[in-house]
Structures are given as C-alpha cells and as structure tokens.
C-alpha distance (Angstrom), angle and dihedral (degrees) to the residues before:
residue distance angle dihedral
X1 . . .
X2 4.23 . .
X3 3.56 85.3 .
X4 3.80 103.4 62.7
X5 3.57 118.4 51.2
X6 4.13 90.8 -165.9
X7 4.25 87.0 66.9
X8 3.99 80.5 60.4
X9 3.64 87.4 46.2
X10 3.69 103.2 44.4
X11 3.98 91.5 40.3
X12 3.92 87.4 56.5
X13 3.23 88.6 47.5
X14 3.87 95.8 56.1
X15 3.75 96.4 44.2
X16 3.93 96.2 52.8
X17 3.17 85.9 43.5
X18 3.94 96.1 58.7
X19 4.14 91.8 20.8
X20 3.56 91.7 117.1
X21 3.66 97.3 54.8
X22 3.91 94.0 40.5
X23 4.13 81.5 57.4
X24 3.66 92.8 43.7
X25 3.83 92.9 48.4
X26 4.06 96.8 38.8
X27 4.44 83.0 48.0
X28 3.81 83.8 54.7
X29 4.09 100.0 39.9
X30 4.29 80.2 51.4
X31 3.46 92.4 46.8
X32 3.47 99.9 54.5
X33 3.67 109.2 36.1
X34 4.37 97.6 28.9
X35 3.84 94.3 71.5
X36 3.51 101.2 45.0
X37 3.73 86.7 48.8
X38 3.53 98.0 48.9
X39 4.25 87.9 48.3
X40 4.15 88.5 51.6
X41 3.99 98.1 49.1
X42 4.02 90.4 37.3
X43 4.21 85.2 118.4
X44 3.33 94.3 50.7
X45 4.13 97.2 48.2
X46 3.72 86.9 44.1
X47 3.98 93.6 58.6
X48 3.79 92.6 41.0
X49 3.96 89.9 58.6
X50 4.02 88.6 39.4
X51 3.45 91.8 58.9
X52 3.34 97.1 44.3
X53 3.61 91.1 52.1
X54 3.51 83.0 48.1
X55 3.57 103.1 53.8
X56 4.19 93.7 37.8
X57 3.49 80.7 55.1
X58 4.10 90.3 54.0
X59 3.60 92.3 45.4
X60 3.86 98.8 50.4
X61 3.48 94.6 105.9
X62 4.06 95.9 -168.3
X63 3.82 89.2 52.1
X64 4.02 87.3 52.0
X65 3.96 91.5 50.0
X66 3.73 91.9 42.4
X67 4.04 91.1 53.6
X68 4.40 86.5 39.4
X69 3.92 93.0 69.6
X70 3.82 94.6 52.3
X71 3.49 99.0 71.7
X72 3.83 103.1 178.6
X73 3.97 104.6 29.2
X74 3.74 90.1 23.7
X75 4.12 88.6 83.6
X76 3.86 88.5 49.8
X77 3.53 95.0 47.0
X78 3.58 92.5 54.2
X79 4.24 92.1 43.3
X80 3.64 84.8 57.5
X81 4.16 98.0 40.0
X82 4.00 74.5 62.3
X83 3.20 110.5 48.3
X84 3.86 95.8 43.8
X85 3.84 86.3 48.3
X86 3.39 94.1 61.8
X87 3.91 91.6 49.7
X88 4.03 88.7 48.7
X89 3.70 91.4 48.2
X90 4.17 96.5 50.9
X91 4.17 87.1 44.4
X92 3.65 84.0 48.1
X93 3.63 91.4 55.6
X94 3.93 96.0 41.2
X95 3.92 83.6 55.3
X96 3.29 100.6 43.0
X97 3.67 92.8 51.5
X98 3.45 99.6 48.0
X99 3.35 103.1 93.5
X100 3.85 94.8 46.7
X101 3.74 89.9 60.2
X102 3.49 91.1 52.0
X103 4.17 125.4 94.7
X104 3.23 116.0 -104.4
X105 3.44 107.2 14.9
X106 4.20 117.8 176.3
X107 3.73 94.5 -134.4
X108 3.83 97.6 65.9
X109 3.83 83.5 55.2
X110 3.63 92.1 56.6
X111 3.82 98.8 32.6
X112 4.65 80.8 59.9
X113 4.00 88.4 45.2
X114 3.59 91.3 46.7
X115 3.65 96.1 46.5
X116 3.92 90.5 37.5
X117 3.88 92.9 53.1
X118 3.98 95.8 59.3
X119 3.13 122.1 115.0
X120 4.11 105.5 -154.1
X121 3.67 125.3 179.2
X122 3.42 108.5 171.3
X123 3.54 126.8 145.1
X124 4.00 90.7 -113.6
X125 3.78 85.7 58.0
X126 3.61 93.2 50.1
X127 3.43 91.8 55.7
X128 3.61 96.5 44.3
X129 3.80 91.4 56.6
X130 3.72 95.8 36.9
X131 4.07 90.0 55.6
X132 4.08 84.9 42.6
X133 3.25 96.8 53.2
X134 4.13 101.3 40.2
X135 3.58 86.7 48.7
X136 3.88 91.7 48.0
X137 3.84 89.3 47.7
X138 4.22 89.3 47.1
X139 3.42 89.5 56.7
X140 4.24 99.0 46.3
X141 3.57 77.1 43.3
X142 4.04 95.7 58.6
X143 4.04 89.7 37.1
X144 3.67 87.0 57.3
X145 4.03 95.5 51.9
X146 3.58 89.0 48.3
X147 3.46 90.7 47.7
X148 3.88 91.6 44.6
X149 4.28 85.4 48.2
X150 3.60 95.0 52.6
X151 4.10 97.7 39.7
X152 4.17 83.3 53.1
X153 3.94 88.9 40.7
X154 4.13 88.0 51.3
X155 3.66 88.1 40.1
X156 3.88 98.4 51.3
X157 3.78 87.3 44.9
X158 3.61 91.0 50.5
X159 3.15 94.7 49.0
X160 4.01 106.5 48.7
X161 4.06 82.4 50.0
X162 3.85 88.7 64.0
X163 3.48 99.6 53.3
C-alpha cells in the first residue's frame, strides 16, 4: 500500500466517512466490558496503589528523619503511618474507581473520540489494512465465482428444459 498514495486517500476517505460509528461502537465495546473489568481486578489495583503508598512513604526521606529522633515512640509512629497507609491507599482506590464502574461514564466517550480521531500511518497499520482488505476482496471474489457457477448452473438447466 506505500506505493500508492490513492490507498491512503481512499482509506481516509472510508474511515471519516464511518468515524462516527467507529466512536459510537468503540464508546459501547468500553462501556460494556471496562467496568466489569475494573470491578474483577479491584485487589490487584488496590495493592499496586498500597505499595506505592508504601514505598513513597519509605523513600520520604524527611518523614524517615522525623520518625529517627524519637527513639521509643518513633517505631510506633511509623507501625501505625503503615498500617493506616495501607487503609488510605485501598479507600483511595475504591474512590478513585468509582466512577469507572459506573454507567455512563464521560471518559469512555472521550477515550473512543480520542482513539477514533487518530490519524495512524504506521507500517503495522498498513499491513493490517492491506491483509484486511485483500482478504475481504478474496472472499467477494470467491462469492462472486460461486455466484457466477450457480447463475451458469441455473442457466444451463434452464436452458436444456426449454428445448
């Protein structure tokens, strides 16, 4: 497809023309699938942020030298930083959530129109729509033939019977 500017062209051509439905249908594929998704790996988003938390917490150096010159109650402080951290980062992650579990939700719409608006010509694109489109034309191609096959077939048929 590199060589012929007009397959650029026409292909443009066809996706602005159907751009709106591509968004509408990509809105819809997020919609339905993103929530549930988001719901089932819930755990696993929550202990990503708590570690973080965690380890930002670690590597807060003034926080460490603060807790350092309380010797005694310095240790507790710290045992208890962590264990409410870890409770702030899961309700941070239920909260922040939220609204991606929820139907509709704006930023699906946006995410599709964002994704729908690029214009991408790479060379793995180009080969994706080159194979789509030979193999779409192979197939018309093979309908036709059969088509052809059994219009002669019907004809010859028809044809015999009439004499």
């Amino acid at each position: 497809m590199k060589e012929n500017k007009t397959h650029y062209v026409l292909l443009d051509r066809i996706i602005d023309t159907h751009r709106p439905q591509l968004i509408k249908v990509l809105t819809e594929i997020l919609e339905a699938n993103l929530p549930s998704y988001i719901q089932q790996n819930q755990e696993v988003l929550s202990r990503y942020v708590t570690s973080a938390v965690e380890h930002s917490i670690q590597n807060t150096p003034e926080l460490q030298q603060t807790l350092n010159l309380m010797p005694v109650i310095g240790n507790l402080i710290a045992q208890r930083l962590e264990s409410v951290s870890v409770k702030l980062a899961e309700n941070m992650t239920v909260e922040l959530l939220r609204p991606f579990t929820q139907q509709p939700y704006p930023i699906y719409s946006e995410v599709a129109q964002h994704i729908g608006s690029l214009h991408v010509h790479t060379p793995e694109f180009e080969a994706l729509v080159n194979s789509v489109v030979i193999e779409a034309i192979d197939v018309i191609r093979k309908q036709v033939s059969i088509q052809q096959w059994k219009t002669a077939d019907y004809n010859s048929s028809n044809h015999k019977h009439t004499l």
